[in-house]
C-alpha positions in Angstrom: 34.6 4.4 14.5 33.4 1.0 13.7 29.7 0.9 12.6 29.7 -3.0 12.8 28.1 -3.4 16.6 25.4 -2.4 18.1 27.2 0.0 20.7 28.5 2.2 18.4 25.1 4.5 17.7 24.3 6.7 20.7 20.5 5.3 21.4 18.9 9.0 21.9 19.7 9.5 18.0 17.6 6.1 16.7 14.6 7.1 18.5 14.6 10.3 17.5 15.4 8.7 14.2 11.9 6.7 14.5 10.4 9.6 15.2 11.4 11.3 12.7 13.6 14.3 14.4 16.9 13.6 13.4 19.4 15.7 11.7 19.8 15.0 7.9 23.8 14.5 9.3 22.2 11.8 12.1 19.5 10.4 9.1 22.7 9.6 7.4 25.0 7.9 10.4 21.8 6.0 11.4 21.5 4.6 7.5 24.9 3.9 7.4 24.6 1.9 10.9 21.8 0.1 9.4 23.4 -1.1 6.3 26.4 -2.3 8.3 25.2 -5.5 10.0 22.1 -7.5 9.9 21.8 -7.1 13.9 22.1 -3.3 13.6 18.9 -4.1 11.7 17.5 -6.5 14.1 17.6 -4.4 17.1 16.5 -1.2 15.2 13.2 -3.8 14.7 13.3 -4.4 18.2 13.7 -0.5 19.2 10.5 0.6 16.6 8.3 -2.4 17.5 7.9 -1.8 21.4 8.4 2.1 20.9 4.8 2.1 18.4 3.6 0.0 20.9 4.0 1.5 24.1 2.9 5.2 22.1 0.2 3.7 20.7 -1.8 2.6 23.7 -1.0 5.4 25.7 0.0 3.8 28.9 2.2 5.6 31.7 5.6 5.6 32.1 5.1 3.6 35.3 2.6 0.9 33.7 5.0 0.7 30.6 7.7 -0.3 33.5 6.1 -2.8 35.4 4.6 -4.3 31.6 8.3 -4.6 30.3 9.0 -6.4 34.0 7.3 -9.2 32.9 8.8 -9.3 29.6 12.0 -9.4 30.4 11.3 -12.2 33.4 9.9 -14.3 30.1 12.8 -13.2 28.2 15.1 -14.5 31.4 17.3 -11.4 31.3 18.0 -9.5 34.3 18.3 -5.8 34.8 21.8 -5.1 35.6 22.0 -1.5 33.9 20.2 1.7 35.1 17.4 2.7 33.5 18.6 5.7 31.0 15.7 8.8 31.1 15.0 10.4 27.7 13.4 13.5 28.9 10.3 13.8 26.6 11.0 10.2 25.6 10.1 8.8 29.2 7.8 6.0 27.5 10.5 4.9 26.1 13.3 4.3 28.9 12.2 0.8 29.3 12.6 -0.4 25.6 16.2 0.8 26.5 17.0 -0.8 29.4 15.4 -4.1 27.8 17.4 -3.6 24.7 20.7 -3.0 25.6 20.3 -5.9 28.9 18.7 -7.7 26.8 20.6 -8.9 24.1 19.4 -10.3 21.4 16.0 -11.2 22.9 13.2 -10.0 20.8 9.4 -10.0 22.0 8.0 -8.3 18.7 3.6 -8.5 18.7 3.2 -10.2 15.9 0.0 -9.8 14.1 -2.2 -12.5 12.0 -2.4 -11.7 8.0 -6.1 -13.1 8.6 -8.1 -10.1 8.7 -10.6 -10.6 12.3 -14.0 -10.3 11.8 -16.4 -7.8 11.4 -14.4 -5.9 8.9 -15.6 -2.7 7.1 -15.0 -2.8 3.4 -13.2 0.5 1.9 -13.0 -0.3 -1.6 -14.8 -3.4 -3.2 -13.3 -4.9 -6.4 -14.2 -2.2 -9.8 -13.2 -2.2 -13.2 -11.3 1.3 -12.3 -8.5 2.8 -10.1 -10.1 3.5 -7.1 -8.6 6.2 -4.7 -10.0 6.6 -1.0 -8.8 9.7 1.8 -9.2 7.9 5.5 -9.9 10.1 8.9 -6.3 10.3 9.4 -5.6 11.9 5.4 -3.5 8.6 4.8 -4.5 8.4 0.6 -4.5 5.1 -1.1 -5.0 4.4 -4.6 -6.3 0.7 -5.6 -5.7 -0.6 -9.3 -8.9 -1.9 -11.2 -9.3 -5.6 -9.3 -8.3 -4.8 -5.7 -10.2 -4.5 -2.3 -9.1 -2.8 1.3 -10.8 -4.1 4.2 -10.3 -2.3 8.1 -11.4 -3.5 11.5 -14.9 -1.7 12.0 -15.5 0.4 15.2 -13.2 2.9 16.5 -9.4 3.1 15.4 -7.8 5.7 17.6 -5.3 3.9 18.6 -4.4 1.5 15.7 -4.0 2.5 11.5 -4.6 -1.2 10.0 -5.7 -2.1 6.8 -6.0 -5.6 4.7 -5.1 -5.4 1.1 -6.2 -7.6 -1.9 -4.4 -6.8 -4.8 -2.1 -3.8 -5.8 -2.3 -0.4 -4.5 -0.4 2.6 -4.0 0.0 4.7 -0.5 1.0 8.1 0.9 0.7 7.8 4.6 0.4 10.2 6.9 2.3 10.7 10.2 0.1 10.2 13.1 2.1 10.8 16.6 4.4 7.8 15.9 1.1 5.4 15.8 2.4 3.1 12.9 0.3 2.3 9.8 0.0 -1.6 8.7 -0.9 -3.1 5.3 -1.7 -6.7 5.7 -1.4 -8.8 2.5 -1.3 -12.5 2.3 2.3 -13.6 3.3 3.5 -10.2 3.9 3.1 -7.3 6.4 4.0 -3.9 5.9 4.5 -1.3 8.7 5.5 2.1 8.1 4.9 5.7 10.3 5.0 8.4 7.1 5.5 7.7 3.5 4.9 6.8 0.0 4.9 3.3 -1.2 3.4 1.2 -3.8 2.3 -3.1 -2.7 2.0 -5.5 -5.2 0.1 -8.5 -4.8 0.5 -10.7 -8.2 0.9 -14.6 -8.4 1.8 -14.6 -5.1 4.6 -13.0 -4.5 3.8 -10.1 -2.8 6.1 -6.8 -3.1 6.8 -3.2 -1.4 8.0 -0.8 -3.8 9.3 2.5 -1.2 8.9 5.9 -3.3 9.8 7.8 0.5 10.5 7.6 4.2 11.1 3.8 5.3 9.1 0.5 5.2 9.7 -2.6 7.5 8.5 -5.7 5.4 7.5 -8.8 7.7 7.0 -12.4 5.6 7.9 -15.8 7.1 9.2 -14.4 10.3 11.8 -12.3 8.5 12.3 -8.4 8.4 13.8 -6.3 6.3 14.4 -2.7 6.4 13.5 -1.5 3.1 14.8 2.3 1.8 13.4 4.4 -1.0 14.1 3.0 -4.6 14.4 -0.9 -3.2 11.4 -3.4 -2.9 11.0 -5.9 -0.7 9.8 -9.1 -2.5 8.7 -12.8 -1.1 9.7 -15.3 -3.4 10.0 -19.1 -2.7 9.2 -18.3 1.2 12.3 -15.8 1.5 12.1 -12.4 1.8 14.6 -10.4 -0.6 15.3 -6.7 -1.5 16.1 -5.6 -4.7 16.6 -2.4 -6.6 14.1 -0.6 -8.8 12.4 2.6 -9.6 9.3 2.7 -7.7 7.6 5.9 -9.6 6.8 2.6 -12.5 5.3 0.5 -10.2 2.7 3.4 -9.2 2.2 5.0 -12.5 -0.7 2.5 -13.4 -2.7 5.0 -10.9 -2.1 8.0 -13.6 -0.5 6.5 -16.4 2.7 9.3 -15.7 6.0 6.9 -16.8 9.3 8.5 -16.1 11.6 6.4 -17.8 15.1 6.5 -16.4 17.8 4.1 -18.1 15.0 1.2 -18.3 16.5 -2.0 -19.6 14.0 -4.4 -21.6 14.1 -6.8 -18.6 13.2 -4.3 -16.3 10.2 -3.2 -19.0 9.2 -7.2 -19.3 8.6 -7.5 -15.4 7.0 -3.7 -14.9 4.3 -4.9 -17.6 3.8 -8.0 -15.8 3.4 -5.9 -12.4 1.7 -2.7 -13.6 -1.1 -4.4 -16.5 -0.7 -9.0 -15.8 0.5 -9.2 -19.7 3.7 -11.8 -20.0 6.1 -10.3 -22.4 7.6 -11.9 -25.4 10.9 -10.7 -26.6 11.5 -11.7 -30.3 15.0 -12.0 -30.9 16.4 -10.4 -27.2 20.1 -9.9 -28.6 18.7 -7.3 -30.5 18.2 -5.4 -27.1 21.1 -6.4 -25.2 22.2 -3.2 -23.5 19.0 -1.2 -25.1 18.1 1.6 -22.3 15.1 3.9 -22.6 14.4 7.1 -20.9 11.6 10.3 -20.4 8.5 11.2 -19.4 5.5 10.0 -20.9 1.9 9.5 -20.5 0.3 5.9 -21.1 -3.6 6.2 -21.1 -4.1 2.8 -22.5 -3.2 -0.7 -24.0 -2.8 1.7 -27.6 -0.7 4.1 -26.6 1.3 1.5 -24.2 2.2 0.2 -27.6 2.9 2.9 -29.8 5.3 4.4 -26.6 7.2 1.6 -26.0 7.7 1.0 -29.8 9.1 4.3 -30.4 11.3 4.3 -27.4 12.5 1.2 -28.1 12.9 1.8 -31.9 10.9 -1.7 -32.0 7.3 -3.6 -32.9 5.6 -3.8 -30.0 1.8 -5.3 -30.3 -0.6 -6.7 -27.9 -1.7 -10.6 -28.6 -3.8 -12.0 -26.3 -2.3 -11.7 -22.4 0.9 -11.1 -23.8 2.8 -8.3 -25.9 5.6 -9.3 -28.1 8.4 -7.1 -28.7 10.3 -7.5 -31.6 13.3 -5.5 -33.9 11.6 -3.3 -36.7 
């Protein structure tokens, strides 16, 4: 069976995917339908987007109904299907009938990377890695220079944060009510997992340790899996691949090294600590690879590890190490 159109995926098995309560044999036919066309991806968007939504304020079946009405009169498209019942996923019958009438329409609520005002601050700028629990046991770790700001007043019904900076999360499941990270020129929206954002020189970056992360920049979204980050660069948004256990280990200094090239090293230091990296003679290192476990507690050791591993000089000058051959 094809997994190039949209018809080919039975609709009960992506919501229960968003919900989390598939099969590890569904997880994998719905990954596989997802990698297989970009409008796979578009509509799975379209699916999460109004499914959060219509859990997240708690309306009834009937009011969710008569709501999507109206959208689809904006959207011009006309009802021509039954409406499909879910059982337990009434509130969700609507998104269906939308969806698969629909088309391509999309009617996503977009939200503002401005944070509104009054805002509570959670962590103001320190000289340290910061780590904060909120009511919901969502943890968040903020490197030395970062700041998270939320809406103040009650947040039953919404998990939204503003990031400056770099920080890592491990966020909890909440009865499908999504969690947002707002950074500038990128928004991040996930429902349970670990991930780590980067916020450097303006090109901010999702690094996905677990579970599954939808990127939004320059009205573009990407699906983003464990071991890819989502990066904006030059008003595009990308994906690439990487191991995302670096890009959080500034929070603890635990590295685990697997098959690390020197390019891969130059851009992690550039993430992880804002030093440029100078490589002295790079032929030296073509096809150099280092791997293990070990802990970095600061710029010292950062030196003395990478020089063993990469049987190197490695010193600290300024902004900027330089790595060189011995």
């Amino acid at each position: 069976m094809s997994q190039n159109n949209t018809n080919d995926l039975d609709y009960t098995i992506l919501i229960r995917f968003i919900d989390g309560q598939t099969t590890p044999e569904e997880t994998a036919a719905v990954t596989e339908w997802l990698a297989a066309s970009p409008d796979n991806q578009a509509l799975y968007f379209q699916v999460k987007d109004i499914f959060d939504q219509q859990l997240a304020s708690s309306i009834t079946p009937v009011e969710a109904d008569q709501s999507w009405e109206k959208v689809i009169t904006q959207l011009g498209a006309e009802r021509s299907v039954p409406v499909r019942r879910l059982g337990w996923m009434k509130y969700a019958a609507a998104v269906l009938a939308l969806l698969l009438v629909g088309g391509a329409g999309i009617y996503l609520w977009r939200k503002s990377n401005t944070p509104p005002a009054p805002m509570a601050t959670l962590v103001s700028k320190k000289n340290t890695v910061q780590t904060i629990l909120l009511p919901d046991s969502t943890r968040i770790w903020v490197k030395p220079g970062g700041s998270v700001k939320m809406k103040e007043g009650p947040n039953e019904n919404t998990r939204e944060v503003w990031l400056e900076g770099t920080a890592y999360f491990e966020v909890v499941k909440k009865a499908a009510v999504p969690f947002t990270v707002h950074v500038p020129d990128m928004t991040v929206t996930v429902l349970g997992t670990a991930f780590t954002i980067n916020d450097r020189l303006q090109h901010p970056a999702v690094m996905v340790n677990s579970g599954l992360v939808k990127a939004t920049a320059f009205n573009k979204e990407l699906l983003v899996h464990p071991g890819e980050r989502g990066m904006v660069t030059d008003s595009l948004l990308r994906i690439d691949h990487v191991n995302p256990q670096l890009y959080a280990a500034w929070k603890d200094g635990d590295y685990k090294f697997e098959e690390t090239s020197i390019e891969e090293i130059r851009e992690l230091l550039l993430a992880n600590y804002g030093y440029e990296v100078a490589v002295i003679q790079p032929q030296k290192f073509r096809g150099t690879r280092i791997s293990g476990h070990v802990l970095i507690t600061d710029e010292n050791s950062l030196c003395k590890v990478l020089g063993a591993m990469l049987n190197a000089s490695v010193r600290k000058d300024g902004y900027r190490i330089i790595i060189q051959p011995k």
